[in-house]
Backbone as CSV, one residue per row, in Angstrom:
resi,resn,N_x,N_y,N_z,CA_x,CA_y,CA_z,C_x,C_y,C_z
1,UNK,-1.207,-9.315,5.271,-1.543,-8.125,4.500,-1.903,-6.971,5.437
2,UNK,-1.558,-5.962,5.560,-1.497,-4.561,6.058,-3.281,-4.275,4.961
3,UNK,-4.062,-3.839,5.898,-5.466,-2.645,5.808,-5.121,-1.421,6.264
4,UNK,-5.721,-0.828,5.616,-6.127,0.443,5.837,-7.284,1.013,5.938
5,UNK,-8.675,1.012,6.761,-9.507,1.506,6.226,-9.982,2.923,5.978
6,UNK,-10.462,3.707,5.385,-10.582,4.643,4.998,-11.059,5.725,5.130
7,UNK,-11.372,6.718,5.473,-12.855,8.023,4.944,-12.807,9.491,5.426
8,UNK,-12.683,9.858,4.566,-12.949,11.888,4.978,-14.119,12.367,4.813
9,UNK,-13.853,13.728,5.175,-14.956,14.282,5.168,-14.707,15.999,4.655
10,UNK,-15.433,16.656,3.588,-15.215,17.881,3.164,-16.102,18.664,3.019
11,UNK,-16.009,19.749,2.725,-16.484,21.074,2.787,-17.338,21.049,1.497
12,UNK,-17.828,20.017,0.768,-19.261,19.855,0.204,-18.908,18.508,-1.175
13,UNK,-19.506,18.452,-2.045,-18.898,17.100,-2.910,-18.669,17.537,-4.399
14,UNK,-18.165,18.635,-4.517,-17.795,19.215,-5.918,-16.693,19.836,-5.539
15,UNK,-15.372,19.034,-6.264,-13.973,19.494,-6.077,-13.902,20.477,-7.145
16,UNK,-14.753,20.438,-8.670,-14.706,21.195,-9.666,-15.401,22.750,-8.511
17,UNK,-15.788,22.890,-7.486,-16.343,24.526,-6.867,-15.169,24.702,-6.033
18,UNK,-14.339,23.542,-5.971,-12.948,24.002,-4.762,-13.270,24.102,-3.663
19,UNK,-13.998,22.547,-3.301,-14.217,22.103,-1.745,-13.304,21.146,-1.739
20,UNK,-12.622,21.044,-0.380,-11.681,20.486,0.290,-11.818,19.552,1.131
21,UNK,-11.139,19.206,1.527,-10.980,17.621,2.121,-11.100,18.607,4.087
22,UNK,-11.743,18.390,4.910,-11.502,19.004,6.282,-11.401,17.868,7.206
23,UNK,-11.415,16.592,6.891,-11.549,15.507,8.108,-10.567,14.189,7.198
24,UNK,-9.885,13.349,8.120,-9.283,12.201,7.602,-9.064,11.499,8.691
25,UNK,-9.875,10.051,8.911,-9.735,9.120,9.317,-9.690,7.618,9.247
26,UNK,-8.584,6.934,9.776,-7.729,5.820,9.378,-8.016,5.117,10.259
27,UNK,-8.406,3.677,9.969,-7.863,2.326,10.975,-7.107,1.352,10.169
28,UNK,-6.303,0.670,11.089,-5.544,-0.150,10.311,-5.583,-1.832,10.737
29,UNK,-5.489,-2.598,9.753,-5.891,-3.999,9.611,-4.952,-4.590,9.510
30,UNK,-4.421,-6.001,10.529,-3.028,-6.687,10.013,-3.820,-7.822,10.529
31,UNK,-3.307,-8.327,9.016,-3.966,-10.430,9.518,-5.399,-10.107,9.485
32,UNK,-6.504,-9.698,9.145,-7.692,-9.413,8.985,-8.034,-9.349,11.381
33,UNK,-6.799,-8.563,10.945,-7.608,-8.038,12.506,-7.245,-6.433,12.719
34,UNK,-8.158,-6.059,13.595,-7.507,-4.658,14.273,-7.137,-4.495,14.998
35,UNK,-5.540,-3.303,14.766,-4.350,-3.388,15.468,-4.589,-2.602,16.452
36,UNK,-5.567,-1.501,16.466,-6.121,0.210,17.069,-4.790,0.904,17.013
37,UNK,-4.105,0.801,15.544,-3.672,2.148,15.188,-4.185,2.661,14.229
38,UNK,-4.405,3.224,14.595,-5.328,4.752,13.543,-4.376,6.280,13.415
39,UNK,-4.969,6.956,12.126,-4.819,8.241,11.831,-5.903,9.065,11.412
40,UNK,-5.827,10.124,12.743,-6.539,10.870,12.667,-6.548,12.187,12.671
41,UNK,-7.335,13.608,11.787,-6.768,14.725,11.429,-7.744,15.508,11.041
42,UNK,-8.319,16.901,11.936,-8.860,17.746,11.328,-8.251,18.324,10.476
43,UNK,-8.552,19.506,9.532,-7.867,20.150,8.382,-8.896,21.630,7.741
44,UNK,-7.779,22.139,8.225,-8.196,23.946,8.038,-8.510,23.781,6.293
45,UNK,-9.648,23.933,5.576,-9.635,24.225,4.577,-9.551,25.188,4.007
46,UNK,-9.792,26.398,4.557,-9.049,27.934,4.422,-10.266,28.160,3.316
47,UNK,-11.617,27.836,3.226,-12.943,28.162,2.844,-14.339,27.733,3.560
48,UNK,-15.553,28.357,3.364,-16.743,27.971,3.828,-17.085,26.678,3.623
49,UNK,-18.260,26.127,4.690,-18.854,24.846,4.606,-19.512,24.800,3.901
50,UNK,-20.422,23.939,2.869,-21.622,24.112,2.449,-22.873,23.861,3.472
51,UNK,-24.185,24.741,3.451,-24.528,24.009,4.532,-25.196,22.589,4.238
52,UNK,-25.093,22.011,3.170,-25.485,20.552,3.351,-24.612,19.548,3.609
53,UNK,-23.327,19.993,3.533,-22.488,19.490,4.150,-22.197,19.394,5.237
54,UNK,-22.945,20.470,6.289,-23.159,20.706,7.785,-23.773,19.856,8.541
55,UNK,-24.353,19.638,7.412,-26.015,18.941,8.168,-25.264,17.259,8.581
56,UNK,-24.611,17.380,7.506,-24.082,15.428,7.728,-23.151,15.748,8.320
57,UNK,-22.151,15.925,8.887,-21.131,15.818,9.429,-20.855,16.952,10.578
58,UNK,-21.303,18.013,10.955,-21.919,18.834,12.106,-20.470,20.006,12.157
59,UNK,-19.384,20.118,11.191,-18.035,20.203,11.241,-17.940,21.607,11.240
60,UNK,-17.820,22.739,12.071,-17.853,24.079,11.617,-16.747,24.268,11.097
61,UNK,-16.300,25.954,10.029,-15.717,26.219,10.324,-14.610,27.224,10.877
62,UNK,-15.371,27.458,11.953,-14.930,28.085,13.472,-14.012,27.038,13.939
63,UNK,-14.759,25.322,13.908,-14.025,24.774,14.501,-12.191,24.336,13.761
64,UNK,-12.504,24.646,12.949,-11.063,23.927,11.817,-10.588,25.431,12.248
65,UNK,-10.885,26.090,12.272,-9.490,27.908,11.929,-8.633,27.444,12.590
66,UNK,-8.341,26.722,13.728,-6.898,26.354,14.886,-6.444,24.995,14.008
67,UNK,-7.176,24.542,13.426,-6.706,23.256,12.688,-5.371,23.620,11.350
68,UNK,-4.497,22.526,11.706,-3.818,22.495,10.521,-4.324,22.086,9.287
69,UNK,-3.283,22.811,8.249,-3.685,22.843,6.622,-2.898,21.941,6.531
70,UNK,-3.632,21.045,4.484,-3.046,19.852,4.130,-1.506,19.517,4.120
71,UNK,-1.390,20.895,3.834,0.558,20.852,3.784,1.596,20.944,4.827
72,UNK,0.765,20.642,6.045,1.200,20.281,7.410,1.158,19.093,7.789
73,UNK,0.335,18.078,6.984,0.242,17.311,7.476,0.331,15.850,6.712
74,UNK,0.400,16.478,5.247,0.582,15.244,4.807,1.840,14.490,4.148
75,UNK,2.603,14.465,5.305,3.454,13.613,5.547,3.279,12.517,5.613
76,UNK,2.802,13.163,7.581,2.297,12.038,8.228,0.835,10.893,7.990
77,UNK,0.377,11.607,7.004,-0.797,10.935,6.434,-0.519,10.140,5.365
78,UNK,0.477,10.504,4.373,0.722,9.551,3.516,2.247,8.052,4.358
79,UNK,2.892,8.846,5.071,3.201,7.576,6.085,2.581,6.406,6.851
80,UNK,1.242,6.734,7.378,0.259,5.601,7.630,-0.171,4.970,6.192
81,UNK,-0.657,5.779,5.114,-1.097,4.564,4.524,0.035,4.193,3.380
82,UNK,1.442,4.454,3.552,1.757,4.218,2.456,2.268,2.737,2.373
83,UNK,2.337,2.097,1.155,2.293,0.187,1.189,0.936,-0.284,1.469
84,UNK,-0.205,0.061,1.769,-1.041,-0.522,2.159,-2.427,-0.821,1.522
85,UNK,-3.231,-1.539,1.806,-4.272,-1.634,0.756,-5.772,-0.922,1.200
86,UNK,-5.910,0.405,0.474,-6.959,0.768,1.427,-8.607,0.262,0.885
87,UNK,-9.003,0.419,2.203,-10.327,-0.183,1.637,-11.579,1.286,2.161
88,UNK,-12.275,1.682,1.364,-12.914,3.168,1.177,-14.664,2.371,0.750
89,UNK,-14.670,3.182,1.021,-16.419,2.982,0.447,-16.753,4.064,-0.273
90,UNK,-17.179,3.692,-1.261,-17.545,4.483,-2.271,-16.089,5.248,-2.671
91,UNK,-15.110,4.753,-2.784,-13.733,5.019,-3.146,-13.618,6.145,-4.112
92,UNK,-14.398,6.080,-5.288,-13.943,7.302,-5.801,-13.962,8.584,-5.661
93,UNK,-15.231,8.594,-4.560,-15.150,10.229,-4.145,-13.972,10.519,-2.980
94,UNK,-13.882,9.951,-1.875,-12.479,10.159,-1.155,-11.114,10.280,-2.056
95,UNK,-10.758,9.615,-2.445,-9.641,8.995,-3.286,-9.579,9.965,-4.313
96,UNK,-10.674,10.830,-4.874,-10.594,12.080,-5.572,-10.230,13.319,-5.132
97,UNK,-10.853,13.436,-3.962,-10.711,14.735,-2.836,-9.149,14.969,-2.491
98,UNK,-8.426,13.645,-1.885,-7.191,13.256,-1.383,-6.638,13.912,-3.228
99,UNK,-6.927,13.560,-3.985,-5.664,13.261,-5.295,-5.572,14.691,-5.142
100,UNK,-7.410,15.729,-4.943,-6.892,16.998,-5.573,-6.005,17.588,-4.291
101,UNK,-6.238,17.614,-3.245,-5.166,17.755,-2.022,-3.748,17.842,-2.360
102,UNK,-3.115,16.650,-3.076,-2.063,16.514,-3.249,-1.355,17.239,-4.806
103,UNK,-2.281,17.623,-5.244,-2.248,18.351,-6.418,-2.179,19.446,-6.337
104,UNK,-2.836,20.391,-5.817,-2.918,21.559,-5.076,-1.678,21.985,-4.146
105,UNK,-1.263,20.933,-3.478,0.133,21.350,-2.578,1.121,20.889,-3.753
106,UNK,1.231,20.234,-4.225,2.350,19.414,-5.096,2.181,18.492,-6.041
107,UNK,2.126,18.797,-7.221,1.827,18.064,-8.495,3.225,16.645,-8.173
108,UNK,3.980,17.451,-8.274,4.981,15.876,-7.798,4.541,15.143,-6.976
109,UNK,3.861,15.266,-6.042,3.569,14.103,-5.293,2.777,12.369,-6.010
110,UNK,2.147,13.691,-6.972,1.675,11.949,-8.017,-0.331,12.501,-7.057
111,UNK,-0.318,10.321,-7.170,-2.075,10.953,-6.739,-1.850,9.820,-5.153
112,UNK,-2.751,9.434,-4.619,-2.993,8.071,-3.862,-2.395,6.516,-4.208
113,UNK,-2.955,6.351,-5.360,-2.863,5.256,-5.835,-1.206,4.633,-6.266
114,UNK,-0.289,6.159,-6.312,1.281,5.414,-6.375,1.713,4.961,-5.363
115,UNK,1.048,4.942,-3.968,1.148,4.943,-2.585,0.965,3.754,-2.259
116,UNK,-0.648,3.169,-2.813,-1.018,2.236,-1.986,-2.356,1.952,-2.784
117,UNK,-2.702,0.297,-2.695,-3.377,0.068,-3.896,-5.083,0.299,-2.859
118,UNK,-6.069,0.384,-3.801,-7.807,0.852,-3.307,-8.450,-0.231,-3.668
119,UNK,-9.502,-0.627,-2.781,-10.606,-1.286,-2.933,-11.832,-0.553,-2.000
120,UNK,-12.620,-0.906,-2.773,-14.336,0.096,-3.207,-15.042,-0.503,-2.116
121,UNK,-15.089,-0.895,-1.169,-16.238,-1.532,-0.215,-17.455,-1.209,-0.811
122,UNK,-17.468,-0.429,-1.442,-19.078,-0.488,-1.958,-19.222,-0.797,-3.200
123,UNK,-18.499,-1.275,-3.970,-18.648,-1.933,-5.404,-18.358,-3.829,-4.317
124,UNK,-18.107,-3.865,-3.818,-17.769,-4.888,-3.461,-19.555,-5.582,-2.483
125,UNK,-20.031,-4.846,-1.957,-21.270,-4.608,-1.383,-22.182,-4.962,-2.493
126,UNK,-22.253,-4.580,-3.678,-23.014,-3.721,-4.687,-23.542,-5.367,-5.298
127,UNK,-21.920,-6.171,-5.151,-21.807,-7.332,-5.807,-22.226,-8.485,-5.339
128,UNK,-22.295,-8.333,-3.551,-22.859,-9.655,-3.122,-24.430,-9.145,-2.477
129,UNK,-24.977,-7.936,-2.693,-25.974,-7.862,-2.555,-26.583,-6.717,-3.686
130,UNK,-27.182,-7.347,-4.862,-27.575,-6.829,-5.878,-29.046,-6.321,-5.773
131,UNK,-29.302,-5.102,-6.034,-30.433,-4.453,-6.183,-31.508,-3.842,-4.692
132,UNK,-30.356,-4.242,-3.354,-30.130,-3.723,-2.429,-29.395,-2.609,-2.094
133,UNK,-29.997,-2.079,-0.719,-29.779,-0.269,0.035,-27.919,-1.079,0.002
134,UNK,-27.030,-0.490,0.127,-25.372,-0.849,0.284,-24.453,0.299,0.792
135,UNK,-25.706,1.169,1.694,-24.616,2.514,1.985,-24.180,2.174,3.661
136,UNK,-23.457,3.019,4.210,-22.779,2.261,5.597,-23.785,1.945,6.114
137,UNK,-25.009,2.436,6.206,-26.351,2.292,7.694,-27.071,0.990,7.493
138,UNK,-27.009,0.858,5.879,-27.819,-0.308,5.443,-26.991,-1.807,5.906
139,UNK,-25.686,-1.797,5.629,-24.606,-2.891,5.462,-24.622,-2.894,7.436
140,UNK,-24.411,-1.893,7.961,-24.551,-2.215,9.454,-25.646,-3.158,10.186
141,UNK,-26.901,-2.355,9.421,-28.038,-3.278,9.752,-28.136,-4.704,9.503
142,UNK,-27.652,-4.944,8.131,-27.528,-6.350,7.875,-26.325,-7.282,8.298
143,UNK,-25.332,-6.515,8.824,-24.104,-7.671,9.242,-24.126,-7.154,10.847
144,UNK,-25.360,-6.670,11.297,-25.842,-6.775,12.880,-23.900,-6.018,13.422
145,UNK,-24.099,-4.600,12.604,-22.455,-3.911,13.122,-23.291,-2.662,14.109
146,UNK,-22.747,-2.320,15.223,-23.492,-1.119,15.966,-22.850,-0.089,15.134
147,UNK,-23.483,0.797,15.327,-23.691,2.115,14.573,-24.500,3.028,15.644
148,UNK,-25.136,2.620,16.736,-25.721,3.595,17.467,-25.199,5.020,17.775
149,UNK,-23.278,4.814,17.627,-22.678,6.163,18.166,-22.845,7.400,17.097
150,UNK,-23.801,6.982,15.631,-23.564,7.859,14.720,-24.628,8.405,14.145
151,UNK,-24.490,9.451,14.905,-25.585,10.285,14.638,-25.171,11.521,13.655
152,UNK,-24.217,11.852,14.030,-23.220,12.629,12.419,-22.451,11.811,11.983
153,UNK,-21.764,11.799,10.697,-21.093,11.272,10.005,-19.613,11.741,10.579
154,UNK,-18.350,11.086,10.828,-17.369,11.150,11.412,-16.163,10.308,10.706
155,UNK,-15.490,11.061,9.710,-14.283,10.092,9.520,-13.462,8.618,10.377
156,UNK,-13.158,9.515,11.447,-12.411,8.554,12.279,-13.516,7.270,12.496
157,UNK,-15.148,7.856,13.019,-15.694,6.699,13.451,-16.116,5.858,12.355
158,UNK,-16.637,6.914,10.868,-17.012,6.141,9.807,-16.080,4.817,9.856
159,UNK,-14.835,5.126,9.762,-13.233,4.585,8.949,-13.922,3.253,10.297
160,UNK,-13.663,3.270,11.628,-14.045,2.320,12.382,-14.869,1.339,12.081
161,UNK,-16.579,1.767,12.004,-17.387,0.945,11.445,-17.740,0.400,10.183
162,UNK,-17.171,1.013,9.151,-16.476,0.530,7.811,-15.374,-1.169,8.081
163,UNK,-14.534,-0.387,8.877,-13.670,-1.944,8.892,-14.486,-2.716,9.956
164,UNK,-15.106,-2.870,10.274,-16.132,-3.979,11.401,-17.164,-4.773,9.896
165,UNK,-17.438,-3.685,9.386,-18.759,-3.949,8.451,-17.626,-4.931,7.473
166,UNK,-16.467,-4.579,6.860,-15.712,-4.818,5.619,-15.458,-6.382,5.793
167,UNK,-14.969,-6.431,7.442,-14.545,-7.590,7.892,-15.651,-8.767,8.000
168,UNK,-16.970,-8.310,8.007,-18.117,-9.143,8.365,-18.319,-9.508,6.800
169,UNK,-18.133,-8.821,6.177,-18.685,-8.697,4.642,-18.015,-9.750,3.528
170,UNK,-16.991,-10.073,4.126,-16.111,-10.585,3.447,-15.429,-12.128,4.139
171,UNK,-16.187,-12.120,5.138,-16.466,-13.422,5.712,-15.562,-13.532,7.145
172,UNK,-14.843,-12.706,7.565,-13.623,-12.735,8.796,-13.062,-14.187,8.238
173,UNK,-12.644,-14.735,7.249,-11.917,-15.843,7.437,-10.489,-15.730,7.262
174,UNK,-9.672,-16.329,7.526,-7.746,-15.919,7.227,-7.663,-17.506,6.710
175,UNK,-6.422,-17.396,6.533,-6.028,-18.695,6.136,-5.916,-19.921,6.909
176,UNK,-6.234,-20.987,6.485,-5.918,-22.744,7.027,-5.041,-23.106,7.454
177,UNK,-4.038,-22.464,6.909,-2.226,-23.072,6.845,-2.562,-24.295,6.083
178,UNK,-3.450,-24.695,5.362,-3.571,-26.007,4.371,-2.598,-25.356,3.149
179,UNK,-1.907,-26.937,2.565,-1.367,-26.475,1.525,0.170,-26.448,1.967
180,UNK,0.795,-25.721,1.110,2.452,-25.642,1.260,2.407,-24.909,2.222
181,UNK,4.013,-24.621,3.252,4.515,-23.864,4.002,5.011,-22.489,3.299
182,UNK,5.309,-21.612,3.970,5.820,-21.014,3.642,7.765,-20.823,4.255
183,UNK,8.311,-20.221,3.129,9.908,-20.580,3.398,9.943,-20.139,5.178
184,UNK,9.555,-18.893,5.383,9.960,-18.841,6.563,9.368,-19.839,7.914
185,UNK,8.353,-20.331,7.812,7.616,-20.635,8.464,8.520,-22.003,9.038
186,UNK,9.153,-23.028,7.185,9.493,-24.306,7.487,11.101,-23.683,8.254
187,UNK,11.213,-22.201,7.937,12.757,-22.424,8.410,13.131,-22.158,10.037
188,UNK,11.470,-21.549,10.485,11.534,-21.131,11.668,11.380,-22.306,12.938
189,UNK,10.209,-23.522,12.106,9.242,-24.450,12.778,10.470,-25.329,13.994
190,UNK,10.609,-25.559,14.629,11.149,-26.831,15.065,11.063,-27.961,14.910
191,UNK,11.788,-29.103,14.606,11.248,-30.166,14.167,10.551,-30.697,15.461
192,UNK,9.907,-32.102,15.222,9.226,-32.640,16.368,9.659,-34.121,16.356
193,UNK,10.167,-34.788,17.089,10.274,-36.530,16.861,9.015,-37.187,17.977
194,UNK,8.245,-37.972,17.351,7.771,-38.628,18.514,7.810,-39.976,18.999
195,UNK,7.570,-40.414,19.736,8.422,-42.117,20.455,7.503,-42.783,19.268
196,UNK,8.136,-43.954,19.042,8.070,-44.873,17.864,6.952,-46.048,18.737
197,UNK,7.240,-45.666,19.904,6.231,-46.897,21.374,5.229,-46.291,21.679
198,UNK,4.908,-44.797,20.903,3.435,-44.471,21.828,2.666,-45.513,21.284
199,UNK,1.629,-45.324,22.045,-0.352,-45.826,21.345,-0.646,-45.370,20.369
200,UNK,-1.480,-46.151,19.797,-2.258,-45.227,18.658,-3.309,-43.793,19.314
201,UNK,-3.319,-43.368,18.369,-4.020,-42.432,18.251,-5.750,-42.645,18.958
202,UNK,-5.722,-42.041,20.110,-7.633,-42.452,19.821,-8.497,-41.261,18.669
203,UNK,-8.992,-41.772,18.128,-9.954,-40.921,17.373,-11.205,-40.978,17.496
204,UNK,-11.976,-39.703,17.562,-12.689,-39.047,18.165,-13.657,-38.741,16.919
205,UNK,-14.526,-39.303,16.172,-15.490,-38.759,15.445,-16.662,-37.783,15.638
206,UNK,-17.289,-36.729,14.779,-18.027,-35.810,15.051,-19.462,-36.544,14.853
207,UNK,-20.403,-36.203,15.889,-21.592,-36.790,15.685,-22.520,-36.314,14.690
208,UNK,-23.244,-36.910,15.013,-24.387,-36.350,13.476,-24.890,-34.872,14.067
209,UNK,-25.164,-34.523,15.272,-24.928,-33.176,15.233,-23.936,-31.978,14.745
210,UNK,-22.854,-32.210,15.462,-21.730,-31.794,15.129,-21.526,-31.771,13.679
211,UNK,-21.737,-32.909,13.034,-21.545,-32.784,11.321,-22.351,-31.825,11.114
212,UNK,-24.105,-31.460,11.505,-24.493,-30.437,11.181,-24.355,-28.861,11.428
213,UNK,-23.515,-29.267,12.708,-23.611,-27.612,12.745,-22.391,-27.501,12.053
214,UNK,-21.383,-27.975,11.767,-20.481,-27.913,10.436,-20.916,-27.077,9.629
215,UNK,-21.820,-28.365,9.074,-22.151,-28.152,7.564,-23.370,-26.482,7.943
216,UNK,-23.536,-26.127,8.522,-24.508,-25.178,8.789,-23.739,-23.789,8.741
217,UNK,-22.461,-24.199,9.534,-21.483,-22.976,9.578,-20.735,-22.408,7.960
218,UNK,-20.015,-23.874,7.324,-19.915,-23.832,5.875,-21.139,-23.029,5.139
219,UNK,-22.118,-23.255,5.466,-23.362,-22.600,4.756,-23.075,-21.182,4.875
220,UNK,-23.718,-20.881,6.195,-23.334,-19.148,6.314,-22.025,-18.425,5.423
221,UNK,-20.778,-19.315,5.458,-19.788,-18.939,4.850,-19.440,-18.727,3.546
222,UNK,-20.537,-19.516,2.886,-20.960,-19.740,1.397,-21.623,-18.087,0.996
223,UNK,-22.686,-17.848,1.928,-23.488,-16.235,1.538,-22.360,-15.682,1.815
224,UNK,-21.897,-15.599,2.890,-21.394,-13.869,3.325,-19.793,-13.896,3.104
225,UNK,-18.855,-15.463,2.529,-17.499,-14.698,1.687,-18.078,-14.762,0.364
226,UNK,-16.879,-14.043,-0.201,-16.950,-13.269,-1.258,-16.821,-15.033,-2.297
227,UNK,-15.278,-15.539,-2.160,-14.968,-16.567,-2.318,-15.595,-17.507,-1.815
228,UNK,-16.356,-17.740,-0.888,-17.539,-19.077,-0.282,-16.477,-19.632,0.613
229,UNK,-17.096,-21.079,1.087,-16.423,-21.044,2.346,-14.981,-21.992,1.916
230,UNK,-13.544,-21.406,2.255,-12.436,-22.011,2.073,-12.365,-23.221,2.313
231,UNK,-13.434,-23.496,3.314,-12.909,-25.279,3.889,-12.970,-26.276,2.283
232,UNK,-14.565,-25.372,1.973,-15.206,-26.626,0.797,-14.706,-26.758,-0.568
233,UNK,-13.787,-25.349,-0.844,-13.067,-25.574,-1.700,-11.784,-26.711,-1.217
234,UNK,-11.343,-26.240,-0.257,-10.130,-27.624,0.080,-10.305,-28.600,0.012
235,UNK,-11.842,-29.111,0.127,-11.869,-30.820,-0.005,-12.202,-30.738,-1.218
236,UNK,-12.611,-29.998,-2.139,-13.085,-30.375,-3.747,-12.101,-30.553,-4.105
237,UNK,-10.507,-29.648,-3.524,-9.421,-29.742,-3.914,-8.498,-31.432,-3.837
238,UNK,-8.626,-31.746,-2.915,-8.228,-32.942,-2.259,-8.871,-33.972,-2.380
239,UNK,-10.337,-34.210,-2.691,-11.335,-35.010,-3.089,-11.475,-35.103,-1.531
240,UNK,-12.962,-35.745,-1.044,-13.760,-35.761,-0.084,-12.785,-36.708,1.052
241,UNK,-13.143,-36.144,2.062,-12.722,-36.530,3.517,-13.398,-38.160,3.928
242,UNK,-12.419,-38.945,4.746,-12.852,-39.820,4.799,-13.023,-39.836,7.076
């Protein structure tokens, strides 16, 4: 699966006063890893900052007047994420900003979402830690993600420590390869023959330590995926290991 992670930054948080999107930054996720390709993009909004919008994100704009406008650039912006699944925090306010962007240059373009499907990192946050802080600084602190470099708020770096945090949050696990193959996989594999005269097998049992730090690791995996830990569904699946 192709990631995308997400986050801009604009010229204040009321699109109904005709503030604009001035920052967009992308990292991208393949196989629940990072590839370090990113997209990244100041953006002339061709209006004033608010100043509380200054305060978080430090963005003049003096500094955007040399910056390109949305209709320069979003090409290449909807080319990185298009097919992909983005993951945003607090999704509906980005994902709103972007729609009116594309509305504003071109009603044909449609919105985000014909592009590439969204998930909320922070409805997702919201869910495995209920009645808890769930904004980026809080989720850093608790999945031990550095954050020291952020002292303003920064698309590109948000979008960074977002996918560190997303990936911790959701357990970093990928798949077993338990279960069926997949077509390409059996059509690629080589077969294997092995001598009919080897030895047996020596087998190697885990000690009663080892069983615990197992079962200790399964634990952790139980809190922090979403789904709990894949192994323990496979043996409920299979009935217990002998």
């Amino acid at each position: 699966m192709r990631q995308v992670v997400l986050d801009t930054e604009t010229t204040g948080l009321e699109i109904e006063a005709g503030h604009r999107v001035i920052e967009i930054g992308c990292v991208e996720i393949v196989g629940r890893k990072l590839t370090r390709r990113h997209y990244h993009q100041y953006i002339n909004p061709e209006r004033d900052i608010d100043d509380g919008a200054l305060e978080v994100h430090g963005i003049t704009r003096q500094f955007l007047d040399d910056k390109p406008r949305f209709a320069e650039v979003w090409e290449a912006f909807l080319e990185f994420v298009d097919g992909s699944e983005l993951v945003i925090h607090n999704a509906g306010f980005d994902v709103a900003f972007l729609n009116q962007e594309m509305k504003l240059l071109s009603p044909s373009l449609g919105t985000l979402t014909d592009y590439c499907t969204v998930v909320d990192s922070l409805e997702l946050a919201r869910k495995k830690h209920p009645g808890q802080k769930n904004n980026l600084d809080a989720l850093c602190k608790r999945y031990n993600v550095d954050n020291s470099q952020r002292e303003l708020h920064g698309a590109l770096l948000d979008a960074e420590i977002l996918a560190d945090v997303y990936l911790m949050m959701t357990g970093g696990q990928v798949t077993l390869g338990l279960g069926e193959e997949s077509e390409v996989s059996r059509a690629t594999s080589p077969a294997l023959s092995l001598d009919a005269e080897r030895p047996p097998l020596k087998v190697i049992r885990a000690d009663v330590e080892e069983l615990a730090a197992h079962e200790a690791k399964l634990d952790q995996l139980d809190k922090t995926c979403e789904d709990g830990s894949l192994w323990r569904r496979v043996q409920t699946e299979s009935g217990p290991s002998t």
